[in-house]
MDTraj code that builds the backbone (N, CA, C; nanometers):
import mdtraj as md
import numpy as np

residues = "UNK UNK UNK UNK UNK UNK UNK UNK UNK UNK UNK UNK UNK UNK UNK UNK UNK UNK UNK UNK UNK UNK UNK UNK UNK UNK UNK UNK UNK UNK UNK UNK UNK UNK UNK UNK UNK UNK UNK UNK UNK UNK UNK UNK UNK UNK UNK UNK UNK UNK UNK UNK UNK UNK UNK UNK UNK UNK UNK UNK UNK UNK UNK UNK UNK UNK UNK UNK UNK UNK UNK UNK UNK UNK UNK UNK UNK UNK UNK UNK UNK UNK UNK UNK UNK UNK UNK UNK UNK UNK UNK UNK UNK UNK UNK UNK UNK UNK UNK UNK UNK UNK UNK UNK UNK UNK UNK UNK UNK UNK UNK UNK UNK UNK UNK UNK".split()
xyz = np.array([
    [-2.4452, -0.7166, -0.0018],
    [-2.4251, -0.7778, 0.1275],
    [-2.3234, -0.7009, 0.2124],
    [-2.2330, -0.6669, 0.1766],
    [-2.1307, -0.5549, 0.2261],
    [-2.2258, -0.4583, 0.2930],
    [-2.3459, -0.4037, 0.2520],
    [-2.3679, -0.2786, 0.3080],
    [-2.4186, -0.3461, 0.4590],
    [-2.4678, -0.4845, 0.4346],
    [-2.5449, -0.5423, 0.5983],
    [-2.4332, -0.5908, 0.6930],
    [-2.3236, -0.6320, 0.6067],
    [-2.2049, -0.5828, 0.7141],
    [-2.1197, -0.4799, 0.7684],
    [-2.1675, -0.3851, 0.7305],
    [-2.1229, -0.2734, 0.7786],
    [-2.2255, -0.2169, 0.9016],
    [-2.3904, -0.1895, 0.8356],
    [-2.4580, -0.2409, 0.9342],
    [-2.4317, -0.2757, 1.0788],
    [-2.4311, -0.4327, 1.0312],
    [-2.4295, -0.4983, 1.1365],
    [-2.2905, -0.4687, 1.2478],
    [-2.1864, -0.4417, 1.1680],
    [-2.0286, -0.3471, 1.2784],
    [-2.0939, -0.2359, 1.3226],
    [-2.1685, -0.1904, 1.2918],
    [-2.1861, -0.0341, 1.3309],
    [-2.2787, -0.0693, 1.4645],
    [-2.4054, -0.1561, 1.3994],
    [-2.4799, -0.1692, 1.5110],
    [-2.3963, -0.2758, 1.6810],
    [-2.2972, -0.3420, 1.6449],
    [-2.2275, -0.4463, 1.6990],
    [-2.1193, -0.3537, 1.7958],
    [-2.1247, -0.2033, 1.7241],
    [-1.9995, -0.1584, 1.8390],
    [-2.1170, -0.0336, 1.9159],
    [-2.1927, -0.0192, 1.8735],
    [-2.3298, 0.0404, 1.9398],
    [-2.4011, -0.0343, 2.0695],
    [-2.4298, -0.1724, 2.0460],
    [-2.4584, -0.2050, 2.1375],
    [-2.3231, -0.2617, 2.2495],
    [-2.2115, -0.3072, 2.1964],
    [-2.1339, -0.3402, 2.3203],
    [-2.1139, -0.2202, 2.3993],
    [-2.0875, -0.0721, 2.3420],
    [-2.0634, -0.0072, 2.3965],
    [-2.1739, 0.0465, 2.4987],
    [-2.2648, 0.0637, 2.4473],
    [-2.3961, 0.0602, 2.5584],
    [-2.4459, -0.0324, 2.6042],
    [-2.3983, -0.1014, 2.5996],
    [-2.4578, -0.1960, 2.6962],
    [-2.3215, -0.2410, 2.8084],
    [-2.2257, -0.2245, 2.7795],
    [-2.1180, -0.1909, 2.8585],
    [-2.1176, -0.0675, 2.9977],
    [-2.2043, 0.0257, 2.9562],
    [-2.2128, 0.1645, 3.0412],
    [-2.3278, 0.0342, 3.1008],
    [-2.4222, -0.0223, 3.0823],
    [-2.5584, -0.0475, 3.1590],
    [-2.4874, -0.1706, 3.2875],
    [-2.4101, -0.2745, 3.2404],
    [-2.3377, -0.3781, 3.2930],
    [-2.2450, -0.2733, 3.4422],
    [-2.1985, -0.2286, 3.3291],
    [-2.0831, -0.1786, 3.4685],
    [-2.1402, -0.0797, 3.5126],
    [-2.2444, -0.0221, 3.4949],
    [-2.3386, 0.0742, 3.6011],
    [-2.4040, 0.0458, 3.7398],
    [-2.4683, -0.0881, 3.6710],
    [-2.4770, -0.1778, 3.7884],
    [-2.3884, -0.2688, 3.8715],
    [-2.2378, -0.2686, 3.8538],
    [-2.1441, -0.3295, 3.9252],
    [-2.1576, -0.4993, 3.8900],
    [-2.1639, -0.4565, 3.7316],
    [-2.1027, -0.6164, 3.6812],
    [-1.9918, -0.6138, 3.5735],
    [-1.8958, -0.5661, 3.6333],
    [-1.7408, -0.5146, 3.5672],
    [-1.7394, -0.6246, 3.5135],
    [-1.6890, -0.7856, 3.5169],
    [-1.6260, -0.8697, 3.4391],
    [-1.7434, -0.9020, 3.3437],
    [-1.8954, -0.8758, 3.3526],
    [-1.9849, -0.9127, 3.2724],
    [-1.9715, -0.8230, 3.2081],
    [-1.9802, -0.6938, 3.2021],
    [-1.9758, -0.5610, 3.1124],
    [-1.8605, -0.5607, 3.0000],
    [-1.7666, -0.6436, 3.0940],
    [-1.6653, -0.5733, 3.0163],
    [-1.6444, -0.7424, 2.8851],
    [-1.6690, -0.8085, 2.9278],
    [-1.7287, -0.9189, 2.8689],
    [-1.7553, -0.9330, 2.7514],
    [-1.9075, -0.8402, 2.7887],
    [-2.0187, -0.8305, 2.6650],
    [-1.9645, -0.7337, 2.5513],
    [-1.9062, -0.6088, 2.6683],
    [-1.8602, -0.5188, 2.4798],
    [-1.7308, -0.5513, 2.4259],
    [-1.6317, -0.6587, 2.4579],
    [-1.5432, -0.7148, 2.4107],
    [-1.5851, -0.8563, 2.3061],
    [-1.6694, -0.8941, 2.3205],
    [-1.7666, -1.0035, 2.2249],
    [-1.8240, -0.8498, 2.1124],
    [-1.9344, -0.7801, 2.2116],
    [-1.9548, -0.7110, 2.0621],
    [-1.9382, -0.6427, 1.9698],
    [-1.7784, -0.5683, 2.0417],
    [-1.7070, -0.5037, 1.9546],
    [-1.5883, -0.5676, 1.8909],
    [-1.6110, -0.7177, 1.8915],
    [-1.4656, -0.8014, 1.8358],
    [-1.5867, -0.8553, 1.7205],
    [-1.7036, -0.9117, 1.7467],
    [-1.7739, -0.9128, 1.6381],
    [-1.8232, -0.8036, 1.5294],
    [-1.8048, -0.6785, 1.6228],
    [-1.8233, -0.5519, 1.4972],
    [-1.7124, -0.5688, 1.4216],
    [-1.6173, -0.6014, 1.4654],
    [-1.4376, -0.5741, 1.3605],
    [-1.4982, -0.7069, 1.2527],
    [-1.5337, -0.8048, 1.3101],
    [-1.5626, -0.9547, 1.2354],
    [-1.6346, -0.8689, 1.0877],
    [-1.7361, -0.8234, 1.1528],
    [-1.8389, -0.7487, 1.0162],
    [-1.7662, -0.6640, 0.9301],
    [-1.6853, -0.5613, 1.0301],
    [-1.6585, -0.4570, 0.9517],
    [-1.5111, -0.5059, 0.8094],
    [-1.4635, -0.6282, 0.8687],
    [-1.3202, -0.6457, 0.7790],
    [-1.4277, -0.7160, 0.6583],
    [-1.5669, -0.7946, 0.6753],
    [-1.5816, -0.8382, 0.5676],
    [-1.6989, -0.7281, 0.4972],
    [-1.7184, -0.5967, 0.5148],
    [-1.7704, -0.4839, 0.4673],
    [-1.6474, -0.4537, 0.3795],
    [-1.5273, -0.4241, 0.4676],
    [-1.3883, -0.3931, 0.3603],
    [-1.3705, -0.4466, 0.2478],
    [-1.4479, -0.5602, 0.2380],
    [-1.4065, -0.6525, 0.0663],
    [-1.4643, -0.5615, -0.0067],
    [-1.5505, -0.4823, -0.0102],
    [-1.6278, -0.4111, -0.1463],
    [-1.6123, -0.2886, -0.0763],
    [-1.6579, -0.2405, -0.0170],
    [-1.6478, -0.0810, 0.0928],
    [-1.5001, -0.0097, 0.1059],
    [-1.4528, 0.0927, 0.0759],
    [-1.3409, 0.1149, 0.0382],
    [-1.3019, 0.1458, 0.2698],
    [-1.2226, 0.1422, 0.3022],
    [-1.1327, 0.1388, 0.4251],
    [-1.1946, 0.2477, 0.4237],
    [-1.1460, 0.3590, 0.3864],
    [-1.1546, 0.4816, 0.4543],
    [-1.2854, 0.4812, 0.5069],
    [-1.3876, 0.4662, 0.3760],
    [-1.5346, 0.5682, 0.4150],
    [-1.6274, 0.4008, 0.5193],
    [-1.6004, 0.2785, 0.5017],
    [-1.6102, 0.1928, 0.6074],
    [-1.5867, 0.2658, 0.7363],
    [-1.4474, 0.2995, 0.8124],
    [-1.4342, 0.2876, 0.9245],
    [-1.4506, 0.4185, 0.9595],
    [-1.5032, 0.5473, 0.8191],
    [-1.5531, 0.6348, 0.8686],
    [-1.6816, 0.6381, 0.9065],
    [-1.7853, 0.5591, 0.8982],
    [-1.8922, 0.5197, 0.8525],
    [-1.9039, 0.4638, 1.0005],
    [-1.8114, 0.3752, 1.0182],
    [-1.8421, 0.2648, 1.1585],
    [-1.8261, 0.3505, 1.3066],
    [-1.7094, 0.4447, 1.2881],
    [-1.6845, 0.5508, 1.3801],
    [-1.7884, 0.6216, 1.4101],
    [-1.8163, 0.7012, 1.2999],
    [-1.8659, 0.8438, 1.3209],
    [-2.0495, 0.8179, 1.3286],
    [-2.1356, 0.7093, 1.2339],
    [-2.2276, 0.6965, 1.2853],
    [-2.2941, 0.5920, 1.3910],
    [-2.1351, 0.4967, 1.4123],
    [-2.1736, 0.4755, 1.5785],
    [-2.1201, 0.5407, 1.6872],
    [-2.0766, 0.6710, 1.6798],
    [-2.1162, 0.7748, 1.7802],
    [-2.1836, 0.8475, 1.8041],
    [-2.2409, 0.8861, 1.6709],
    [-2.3737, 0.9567, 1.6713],
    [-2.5344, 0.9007, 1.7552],
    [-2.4920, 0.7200, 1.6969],
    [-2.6023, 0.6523, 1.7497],
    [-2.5590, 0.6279, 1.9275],
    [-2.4488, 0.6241, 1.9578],
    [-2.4257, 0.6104, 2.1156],
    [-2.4602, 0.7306, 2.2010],
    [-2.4339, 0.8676, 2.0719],
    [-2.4840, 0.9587, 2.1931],
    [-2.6389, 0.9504, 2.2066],
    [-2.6692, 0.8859, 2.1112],
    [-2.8666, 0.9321, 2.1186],
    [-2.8386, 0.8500, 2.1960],
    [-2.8398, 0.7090, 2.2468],
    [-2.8540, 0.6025, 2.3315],
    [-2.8608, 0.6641, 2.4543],
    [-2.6929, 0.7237, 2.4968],
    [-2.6357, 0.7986, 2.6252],
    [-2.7542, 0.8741, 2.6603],
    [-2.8687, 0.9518, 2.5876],
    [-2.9393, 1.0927, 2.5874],
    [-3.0917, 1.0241, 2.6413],
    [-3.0815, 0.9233, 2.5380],
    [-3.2595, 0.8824, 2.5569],
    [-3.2479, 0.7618, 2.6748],
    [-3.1594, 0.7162, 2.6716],
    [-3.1765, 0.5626, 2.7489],
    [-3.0603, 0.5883, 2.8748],
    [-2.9723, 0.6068, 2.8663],
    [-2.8744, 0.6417, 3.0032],
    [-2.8741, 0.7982, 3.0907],
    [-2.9385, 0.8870, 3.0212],
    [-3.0029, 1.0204, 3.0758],
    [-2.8503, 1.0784, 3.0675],
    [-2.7954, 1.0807, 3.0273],
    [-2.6837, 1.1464, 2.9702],
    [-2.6690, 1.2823, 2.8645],
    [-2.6530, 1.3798, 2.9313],
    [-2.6512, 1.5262, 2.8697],
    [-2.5495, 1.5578, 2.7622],
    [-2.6298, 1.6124, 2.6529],
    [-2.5234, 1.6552, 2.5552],
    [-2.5201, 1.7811, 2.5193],
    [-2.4004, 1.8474, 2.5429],
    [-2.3898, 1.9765, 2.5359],
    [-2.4299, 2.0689, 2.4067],
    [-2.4334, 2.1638, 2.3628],
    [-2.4077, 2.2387, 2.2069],
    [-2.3046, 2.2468, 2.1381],
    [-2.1882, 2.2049, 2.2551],
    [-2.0423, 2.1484, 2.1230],
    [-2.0211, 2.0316, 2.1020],
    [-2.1318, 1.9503, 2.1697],
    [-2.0938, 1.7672, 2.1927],
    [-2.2094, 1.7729, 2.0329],
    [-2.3134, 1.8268, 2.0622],
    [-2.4073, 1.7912, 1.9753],
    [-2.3355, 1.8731, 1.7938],
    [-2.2566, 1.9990, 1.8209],
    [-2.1955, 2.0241, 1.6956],
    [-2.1100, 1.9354, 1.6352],
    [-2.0383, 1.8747, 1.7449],
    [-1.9494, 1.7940, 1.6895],
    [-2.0404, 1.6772, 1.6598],
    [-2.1309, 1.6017, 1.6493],
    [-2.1630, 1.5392, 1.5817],
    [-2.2519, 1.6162, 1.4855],
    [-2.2800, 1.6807, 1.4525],
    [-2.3339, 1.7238, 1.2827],
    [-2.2266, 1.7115, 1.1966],
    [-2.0756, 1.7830, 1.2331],
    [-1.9523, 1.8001, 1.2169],
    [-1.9087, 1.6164, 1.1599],
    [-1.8993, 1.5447, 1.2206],
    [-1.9279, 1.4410, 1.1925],
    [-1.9577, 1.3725, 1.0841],
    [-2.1353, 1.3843, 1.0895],
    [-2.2046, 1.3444, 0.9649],
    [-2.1748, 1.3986, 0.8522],
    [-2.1119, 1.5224, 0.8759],
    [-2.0769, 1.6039, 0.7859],
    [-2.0115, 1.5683, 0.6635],
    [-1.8548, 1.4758, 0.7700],
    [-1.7445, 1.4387, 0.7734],
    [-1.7875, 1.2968, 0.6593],
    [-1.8285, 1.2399, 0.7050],
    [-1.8820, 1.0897, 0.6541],
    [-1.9178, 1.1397, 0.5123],
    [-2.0210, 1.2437, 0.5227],
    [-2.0793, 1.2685, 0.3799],
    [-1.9783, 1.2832, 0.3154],
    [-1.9189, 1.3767, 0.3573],
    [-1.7633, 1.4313, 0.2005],
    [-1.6630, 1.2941, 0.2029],
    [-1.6933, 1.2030, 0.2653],
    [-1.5703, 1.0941, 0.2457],
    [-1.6830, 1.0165, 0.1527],
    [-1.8019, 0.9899, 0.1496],
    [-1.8711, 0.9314, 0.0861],
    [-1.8667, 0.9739, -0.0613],
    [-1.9167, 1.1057, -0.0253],
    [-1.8763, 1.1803, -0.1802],
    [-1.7660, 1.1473, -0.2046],
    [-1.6796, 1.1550, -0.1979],
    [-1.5276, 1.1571, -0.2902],
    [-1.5449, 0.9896, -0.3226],
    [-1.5697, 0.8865, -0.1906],
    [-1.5873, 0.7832, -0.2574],
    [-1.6511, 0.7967, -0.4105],
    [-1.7941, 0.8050, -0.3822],
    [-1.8277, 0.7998, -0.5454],
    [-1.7965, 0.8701, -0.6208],
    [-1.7436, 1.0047, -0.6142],
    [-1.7090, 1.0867, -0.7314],
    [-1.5828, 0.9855, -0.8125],
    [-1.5233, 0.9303, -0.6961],
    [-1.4054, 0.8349, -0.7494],
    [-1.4577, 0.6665, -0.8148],
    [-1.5451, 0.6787, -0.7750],
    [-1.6250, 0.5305, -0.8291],
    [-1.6206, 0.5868, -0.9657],
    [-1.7378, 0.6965, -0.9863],
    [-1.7743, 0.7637, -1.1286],
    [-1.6857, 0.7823, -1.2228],
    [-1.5695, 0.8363, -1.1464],
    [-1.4325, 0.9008, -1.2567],
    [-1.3669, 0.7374, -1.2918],
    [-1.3622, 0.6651, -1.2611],
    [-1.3400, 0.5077, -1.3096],
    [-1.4123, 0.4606, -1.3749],
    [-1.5122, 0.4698, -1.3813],
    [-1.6104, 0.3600, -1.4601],
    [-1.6086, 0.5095, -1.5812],
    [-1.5855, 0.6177, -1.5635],
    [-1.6186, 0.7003, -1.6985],
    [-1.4592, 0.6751, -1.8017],
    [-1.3892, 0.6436, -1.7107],
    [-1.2558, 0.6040, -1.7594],
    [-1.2262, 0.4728, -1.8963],
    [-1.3279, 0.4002, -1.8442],
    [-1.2608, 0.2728, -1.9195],
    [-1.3672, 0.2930, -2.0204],
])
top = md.Topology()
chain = top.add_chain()
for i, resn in enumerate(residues, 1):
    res = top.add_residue(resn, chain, resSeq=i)
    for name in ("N", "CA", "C"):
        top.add_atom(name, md.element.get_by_symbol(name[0]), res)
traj = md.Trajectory(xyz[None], top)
């Protein structure tokens, strides 16, 4: 269940944040700003109860890095928003990032459970 709350933070600060650019694009500042303050106070809601089993680090690396990845596709396909060749490196850079925190997570899961 942890992993659908993490999920669900990731997807929860994905959409306030885009849908925040769509609100206040059209000149509905107190609605915009509204909506991604509900859905990024409900992403934290998800993400602290992902933290019960999900170790901190690779959680809020996880919540960061592949909901920016997913905001820039959003920005690209749905807000026509250009991404450069260092915007787009830096997110491989990124995923990159997530992976080796993931790894060490489990290499460190493994070296415990080979422990006892």
């Amino acid at each position: 269940m942890h992993w659908v709350f993490l999920t669900l933070a990731i997807l929860g600060e994905v959409a306030g944040t885009s849908l925040m650019k769509v609100f206040i694009s059209e000149g509905y500042l107190i609605a915009g700003t509204a909506i991604a303050m509900m859905a990024v106070g409900l992403s934290y809601l998800f993400l602290s109860r992902a933290t019960i089993r999900i170790p901190v680090t690779f959680a809020n690396a996880a919540w960061e890095g592949i909901g920016m990845v997913l905001i820039a596709f959003i920005s690209y396909l749905w807000l026509q928003e250009q991404i450069s060749m260092v915007q787009a490196a830096g997110i491989v850079l990124s995923l990159v990032g997530i992976a080796v925190i993931h790894h060490g997570y489990q290499q460190e899961e493994t070296e415990a459970q080979e422990a006892v």
